[in-house]
Biopython code that builds the backbone (N, CA, C, O; Angstrom):
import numpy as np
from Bio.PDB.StructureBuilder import StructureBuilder

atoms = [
    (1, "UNK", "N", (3.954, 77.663, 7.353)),
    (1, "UNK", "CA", (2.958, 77.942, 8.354)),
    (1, "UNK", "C", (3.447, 77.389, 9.690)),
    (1, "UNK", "O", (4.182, 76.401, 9.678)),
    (2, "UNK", "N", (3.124, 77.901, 10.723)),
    (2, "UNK", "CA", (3.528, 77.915, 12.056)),
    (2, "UNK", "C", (2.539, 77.188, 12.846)),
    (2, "UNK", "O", (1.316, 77.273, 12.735)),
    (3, "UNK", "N", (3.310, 76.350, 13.780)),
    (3, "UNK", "CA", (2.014, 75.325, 13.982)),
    (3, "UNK", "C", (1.659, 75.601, 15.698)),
    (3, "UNK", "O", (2.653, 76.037, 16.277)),
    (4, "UNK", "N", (0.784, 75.477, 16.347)),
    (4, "UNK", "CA", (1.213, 75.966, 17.835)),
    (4, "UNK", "C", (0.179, 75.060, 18.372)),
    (4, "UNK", "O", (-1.031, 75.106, 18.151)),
    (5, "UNK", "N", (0.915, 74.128, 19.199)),
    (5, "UNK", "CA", (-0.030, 73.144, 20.087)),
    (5, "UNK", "C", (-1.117, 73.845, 21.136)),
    (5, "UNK", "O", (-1.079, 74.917, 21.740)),
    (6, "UNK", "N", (-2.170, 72.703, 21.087)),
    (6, "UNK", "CA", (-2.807, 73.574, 22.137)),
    (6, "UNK", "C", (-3.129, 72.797, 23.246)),
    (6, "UNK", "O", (-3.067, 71.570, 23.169)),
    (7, "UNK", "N", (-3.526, 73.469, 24.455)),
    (7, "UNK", "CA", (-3.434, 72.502, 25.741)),
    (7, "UNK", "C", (-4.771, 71.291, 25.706)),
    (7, "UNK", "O", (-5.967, 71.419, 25.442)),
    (8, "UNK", "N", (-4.089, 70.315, 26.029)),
    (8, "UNK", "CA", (-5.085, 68.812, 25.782)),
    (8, "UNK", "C", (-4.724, 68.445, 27.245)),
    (8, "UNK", "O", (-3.532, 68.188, 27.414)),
    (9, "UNK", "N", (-5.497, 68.375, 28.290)),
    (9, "UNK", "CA", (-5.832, 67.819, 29.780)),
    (9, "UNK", "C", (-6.238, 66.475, 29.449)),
    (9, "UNK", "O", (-7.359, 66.451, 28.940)),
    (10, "UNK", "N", (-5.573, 65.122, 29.599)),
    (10, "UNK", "CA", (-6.472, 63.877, 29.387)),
    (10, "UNK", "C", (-7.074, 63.794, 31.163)),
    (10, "UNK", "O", (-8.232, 63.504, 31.462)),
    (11, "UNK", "N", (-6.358, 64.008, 31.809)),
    (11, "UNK", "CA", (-7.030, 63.831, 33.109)),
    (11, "UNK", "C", (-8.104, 64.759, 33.212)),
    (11, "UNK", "O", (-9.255, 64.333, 33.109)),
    (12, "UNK", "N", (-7.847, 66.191, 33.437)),
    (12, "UNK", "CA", (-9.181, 66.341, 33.668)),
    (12, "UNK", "C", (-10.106, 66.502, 32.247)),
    (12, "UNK", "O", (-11.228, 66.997, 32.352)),
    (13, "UNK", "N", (-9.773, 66.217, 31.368)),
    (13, "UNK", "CA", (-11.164, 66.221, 30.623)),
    (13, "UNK", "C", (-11.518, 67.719, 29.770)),
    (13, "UNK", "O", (-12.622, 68.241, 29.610)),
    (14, "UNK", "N", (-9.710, 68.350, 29.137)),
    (14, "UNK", "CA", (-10.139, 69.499, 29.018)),
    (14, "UNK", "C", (-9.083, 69.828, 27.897)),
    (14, "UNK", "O", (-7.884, 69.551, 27.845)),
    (15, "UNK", "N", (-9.943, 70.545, 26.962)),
    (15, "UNK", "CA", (-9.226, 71.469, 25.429)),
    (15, "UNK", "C", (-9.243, 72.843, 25.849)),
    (15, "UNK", "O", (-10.265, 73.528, 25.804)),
    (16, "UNK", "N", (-7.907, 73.342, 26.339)),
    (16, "UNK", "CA", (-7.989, 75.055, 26.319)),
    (16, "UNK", "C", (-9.040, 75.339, 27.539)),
    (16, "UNK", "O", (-9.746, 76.348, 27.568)),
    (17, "UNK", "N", (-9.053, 74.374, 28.488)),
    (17, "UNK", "CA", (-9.999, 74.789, 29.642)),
    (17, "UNK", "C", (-11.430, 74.444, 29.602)),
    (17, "UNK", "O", (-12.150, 74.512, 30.598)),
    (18, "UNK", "N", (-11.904, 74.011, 28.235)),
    (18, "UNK", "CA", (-12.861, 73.644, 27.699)),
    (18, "UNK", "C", (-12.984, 71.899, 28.248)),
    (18, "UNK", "O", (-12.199, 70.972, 28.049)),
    (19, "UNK", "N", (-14.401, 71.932, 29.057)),
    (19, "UNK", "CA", (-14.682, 70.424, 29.866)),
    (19, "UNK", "C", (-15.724, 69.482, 28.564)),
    (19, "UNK", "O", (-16.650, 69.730, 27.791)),
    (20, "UNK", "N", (-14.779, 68.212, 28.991)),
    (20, "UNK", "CA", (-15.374, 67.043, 28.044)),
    (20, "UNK", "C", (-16.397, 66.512, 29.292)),
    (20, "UNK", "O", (-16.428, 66.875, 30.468)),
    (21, "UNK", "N", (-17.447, 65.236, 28.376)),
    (21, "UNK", "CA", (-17.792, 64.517, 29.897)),
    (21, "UNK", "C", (-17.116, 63.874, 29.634)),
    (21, "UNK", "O", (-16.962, 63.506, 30.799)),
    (22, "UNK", "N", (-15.931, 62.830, 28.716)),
    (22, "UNK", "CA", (-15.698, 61.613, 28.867)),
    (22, "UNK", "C", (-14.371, 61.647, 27.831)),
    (22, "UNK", "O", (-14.386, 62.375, 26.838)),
    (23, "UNK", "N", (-13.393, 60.916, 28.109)),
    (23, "UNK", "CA", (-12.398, 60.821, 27.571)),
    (23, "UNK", "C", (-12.510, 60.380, 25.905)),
    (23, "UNK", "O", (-11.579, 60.634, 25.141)),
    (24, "UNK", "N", (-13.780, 59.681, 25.436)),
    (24, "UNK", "CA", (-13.994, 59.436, 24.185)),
    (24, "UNK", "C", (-14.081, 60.462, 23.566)),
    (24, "UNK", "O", (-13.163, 60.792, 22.814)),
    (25, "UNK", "N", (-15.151, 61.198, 23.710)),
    (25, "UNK", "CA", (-15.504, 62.610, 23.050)),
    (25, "UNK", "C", (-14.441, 63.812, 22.871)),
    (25, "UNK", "O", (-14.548, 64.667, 21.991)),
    (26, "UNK", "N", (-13.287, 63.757, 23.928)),
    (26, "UNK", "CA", (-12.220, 64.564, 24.543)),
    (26, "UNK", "C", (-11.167, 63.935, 22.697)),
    (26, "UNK", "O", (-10.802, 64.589, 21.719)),
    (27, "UNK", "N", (-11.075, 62.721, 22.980)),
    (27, "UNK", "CA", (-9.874, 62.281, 22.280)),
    (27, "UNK", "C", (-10.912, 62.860, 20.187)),
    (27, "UNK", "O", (-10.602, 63.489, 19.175)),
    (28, "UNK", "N", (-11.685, 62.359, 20.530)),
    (28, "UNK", "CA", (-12.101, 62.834, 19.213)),
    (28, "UNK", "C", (-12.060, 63.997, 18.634)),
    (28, "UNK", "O", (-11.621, 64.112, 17.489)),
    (29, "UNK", "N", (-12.570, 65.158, 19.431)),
    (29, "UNK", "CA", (-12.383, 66.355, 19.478)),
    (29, "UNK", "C", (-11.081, 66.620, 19.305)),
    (29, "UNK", "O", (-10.856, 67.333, 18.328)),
    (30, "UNK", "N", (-10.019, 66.235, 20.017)),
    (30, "UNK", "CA", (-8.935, 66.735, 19.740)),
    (30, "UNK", "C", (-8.001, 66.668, 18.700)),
    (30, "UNK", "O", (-7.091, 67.427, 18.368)),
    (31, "UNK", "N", (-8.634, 65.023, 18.009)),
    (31, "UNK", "CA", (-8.023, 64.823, 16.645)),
    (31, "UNK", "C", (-8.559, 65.880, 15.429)),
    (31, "UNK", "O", (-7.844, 66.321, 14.529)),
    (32, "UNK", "N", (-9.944, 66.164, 15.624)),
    (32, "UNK", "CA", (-10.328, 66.552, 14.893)),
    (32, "UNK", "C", (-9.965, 67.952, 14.711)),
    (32, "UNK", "O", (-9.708, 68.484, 13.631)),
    (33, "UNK", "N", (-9.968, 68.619, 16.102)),
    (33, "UNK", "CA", (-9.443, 70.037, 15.831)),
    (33, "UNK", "C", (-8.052, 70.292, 15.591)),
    (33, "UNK", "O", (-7.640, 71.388, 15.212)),
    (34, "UNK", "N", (-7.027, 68.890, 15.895)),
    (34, "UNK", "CA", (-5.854, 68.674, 15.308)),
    (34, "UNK", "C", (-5.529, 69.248, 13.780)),
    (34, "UNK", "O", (-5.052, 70.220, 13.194)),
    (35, "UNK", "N", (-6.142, 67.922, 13.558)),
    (35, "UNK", "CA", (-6.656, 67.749, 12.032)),
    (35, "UNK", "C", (-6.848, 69.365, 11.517)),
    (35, "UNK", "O", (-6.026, 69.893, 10.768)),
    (36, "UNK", "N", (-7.776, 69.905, 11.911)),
    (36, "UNK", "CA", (-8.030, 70.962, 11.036)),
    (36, "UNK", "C", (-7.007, 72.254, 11.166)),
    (36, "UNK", "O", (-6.629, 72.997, 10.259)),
    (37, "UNK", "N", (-6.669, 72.296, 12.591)),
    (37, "UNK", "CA", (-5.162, 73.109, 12.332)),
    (37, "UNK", "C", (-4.231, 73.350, 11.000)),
    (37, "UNK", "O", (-3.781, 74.366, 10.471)),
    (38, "UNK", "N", (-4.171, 72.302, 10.777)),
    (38, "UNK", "CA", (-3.038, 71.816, 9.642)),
    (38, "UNK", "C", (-3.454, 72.535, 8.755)),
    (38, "UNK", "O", (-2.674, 73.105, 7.991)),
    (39, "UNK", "N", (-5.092, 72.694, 8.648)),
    (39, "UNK", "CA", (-5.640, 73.771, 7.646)),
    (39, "UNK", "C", (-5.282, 74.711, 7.787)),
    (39, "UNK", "O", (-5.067, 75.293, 6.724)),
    (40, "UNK", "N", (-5.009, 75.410, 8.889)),
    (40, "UNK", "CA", (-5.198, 76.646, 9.382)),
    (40, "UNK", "C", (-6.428, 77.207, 9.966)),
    (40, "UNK", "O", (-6.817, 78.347, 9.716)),
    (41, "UNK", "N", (-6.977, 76.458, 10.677)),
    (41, "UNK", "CA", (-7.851, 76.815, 11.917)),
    (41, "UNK", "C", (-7.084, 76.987, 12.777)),
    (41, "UNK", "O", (-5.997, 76.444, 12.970)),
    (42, "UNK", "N", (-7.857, 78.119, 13.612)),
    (42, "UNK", "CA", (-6.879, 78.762, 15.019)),
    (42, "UNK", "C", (-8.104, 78.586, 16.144)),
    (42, "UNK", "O", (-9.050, 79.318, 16.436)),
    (43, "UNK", "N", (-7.778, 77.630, 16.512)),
    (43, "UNK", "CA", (-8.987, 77.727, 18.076)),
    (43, "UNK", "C", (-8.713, 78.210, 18.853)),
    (43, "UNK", "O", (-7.523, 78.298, 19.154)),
    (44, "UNK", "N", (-9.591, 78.711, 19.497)),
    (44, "UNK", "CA", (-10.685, 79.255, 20.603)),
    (44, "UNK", "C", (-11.282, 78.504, 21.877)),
    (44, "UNK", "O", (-11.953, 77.494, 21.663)),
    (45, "UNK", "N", (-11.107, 78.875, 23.019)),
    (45, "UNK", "CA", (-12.006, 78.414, 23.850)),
    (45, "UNK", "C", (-13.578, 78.390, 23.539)),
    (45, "UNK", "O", (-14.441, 77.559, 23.820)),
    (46, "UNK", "N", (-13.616, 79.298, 23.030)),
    (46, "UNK", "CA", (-15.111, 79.585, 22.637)),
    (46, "UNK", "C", (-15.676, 78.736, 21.431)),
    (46, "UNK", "O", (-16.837, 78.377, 21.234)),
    (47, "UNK", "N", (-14.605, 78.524, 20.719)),
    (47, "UNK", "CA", (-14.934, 77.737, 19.319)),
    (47, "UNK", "C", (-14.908, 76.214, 19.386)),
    (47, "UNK", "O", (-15.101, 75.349, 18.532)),
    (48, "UNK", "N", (-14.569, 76.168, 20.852)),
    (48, "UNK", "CA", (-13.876, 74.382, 20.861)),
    (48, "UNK", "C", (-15.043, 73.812, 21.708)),
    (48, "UNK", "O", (-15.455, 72.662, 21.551)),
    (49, "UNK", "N", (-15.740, 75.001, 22.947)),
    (49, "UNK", "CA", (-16.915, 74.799, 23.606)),
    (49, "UNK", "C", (-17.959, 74.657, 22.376)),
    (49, "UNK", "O", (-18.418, 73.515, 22.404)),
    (50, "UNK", "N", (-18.387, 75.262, 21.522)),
    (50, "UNK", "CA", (-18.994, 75.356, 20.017)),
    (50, "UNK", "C", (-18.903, 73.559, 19.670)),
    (50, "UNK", "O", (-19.665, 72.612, 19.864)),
    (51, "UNK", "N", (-17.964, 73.675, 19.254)),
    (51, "UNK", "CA", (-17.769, 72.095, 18.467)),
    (51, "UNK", "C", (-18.318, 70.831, 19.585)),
    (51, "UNK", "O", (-18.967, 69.850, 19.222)),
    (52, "UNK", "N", (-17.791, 71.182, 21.342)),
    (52, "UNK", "CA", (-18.200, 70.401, 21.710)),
    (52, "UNK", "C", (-20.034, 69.984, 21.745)),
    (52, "UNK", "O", (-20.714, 69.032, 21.364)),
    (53, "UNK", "N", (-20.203, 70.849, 22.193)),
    (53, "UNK", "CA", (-21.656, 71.339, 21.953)),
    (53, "UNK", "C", (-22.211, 70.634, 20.592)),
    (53, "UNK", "O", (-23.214, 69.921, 20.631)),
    (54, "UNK", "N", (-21.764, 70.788, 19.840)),
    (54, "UNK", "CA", (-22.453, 70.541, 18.026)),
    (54, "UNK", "C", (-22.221, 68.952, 18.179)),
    (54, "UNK", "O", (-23.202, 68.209, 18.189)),
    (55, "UNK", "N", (-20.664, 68.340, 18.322)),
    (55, "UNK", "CA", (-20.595, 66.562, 18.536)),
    (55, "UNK", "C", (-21.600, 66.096, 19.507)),
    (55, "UNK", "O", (-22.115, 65.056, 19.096)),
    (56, "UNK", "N", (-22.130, 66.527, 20.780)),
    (56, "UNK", "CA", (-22.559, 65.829, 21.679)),
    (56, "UNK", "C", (-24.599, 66.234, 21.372)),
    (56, "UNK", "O", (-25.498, 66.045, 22.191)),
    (57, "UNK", "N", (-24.716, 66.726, 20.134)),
    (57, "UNK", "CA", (-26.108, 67.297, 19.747)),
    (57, "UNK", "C", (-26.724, 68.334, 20.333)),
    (57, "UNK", "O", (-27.918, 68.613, 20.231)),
    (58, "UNK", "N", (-25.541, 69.157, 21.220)),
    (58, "UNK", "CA", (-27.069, 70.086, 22.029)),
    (58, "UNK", "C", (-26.653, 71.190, 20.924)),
    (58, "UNK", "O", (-26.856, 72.265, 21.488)),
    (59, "UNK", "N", (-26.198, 71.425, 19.703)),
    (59, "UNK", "CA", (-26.765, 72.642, 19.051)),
    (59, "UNK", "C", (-26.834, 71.563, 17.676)),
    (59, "UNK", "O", (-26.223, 70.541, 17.365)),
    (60, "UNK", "N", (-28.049, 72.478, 16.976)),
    (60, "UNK", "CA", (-28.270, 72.198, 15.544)),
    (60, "UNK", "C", (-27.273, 72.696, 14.513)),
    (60, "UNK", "O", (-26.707, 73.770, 14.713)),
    (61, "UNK", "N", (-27.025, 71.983, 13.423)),
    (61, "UNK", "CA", (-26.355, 72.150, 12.353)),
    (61, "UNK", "C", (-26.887, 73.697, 11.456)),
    (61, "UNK", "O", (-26.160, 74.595, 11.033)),
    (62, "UNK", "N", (-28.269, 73.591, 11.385)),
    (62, "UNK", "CA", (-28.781, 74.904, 10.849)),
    (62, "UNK", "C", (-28.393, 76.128, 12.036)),
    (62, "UNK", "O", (-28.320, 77.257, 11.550)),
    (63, "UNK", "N", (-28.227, 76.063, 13.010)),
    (63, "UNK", "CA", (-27.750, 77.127, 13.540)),
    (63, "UNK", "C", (-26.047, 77.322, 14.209)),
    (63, "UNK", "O", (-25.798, 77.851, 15.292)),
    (64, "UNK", "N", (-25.156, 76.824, 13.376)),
    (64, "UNK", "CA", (-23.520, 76.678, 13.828)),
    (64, "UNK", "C", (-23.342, 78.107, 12.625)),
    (64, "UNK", "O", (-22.314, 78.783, 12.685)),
    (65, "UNK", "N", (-23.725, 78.224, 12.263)),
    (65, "UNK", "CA", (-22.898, 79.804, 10.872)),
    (65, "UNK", "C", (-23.550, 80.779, 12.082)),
    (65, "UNK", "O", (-22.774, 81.342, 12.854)),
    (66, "UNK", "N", (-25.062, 80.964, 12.223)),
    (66, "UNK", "CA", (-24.971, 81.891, 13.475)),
    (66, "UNK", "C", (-24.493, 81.930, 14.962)),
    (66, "UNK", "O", (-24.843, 82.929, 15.590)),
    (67, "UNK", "N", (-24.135, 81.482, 15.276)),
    (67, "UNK", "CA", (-23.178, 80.498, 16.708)),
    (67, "UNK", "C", (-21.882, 80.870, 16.608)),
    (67, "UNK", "O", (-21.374, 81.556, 17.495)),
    (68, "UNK", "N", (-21.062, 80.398, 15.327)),
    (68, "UNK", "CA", (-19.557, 80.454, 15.104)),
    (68, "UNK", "C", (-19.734, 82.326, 14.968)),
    (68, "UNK", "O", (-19.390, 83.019, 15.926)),
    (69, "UNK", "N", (-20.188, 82.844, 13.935)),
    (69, "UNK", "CA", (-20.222, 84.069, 13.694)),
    (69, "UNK", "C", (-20.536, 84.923, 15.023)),
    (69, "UNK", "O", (-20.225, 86.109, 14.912)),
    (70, "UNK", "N", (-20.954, 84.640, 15.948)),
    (70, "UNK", "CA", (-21.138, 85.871, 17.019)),
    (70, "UNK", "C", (-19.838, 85.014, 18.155)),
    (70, "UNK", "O", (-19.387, 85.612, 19.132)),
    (71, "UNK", "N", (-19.416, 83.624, 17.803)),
    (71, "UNK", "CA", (-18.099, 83.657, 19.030)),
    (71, "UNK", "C", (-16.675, 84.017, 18.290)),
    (71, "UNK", "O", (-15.679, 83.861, 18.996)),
    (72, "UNK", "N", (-16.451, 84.524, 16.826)),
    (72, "UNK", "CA", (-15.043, 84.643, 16.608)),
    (72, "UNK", "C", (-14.908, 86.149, 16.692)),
    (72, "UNK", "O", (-13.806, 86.679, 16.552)),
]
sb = StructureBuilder()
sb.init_structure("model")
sb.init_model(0)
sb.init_chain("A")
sb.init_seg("    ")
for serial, (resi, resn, name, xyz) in enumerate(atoms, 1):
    if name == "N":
        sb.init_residue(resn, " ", resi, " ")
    sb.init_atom(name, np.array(xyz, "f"), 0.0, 1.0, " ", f" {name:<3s}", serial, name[0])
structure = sb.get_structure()
């Protein structure tokens, strides 16, 4: 499997163009979507705004299957 980095901004605060507020949340996120690469997840701007969204609570867990499903 083929592995393909993706752009991590520590200055400004950004995954794939996707804005953190704070370098904590930024570094977590990025391990994590690291991390799941290895699975074979392929992110998305759209999917990484998603996750940020879901870590920082502004979307619910009961609604991420309808969320993910209308951004891939």
């Amino acid at each position: 499997m083929e592995f393909t980095p993706i752009e991590v901004d520590r200055e400004a605060l950004t995954i794939m163009g996707v804005c953190f507020p704070d370098l904590k949340s930024l570094n977590t996120a990025s391990s994590a979507i690291g991390s799941n690469m290895y699975e074979g997840f392929v992110p998305t701007p759209a999917l990484i705004e998603l996750y940020r969204d879901y870590s920082l609570g502004m979307v619910k867990m009961s609604d991420l299957p309808r969320l993910i499903s209308e951004r891939i």
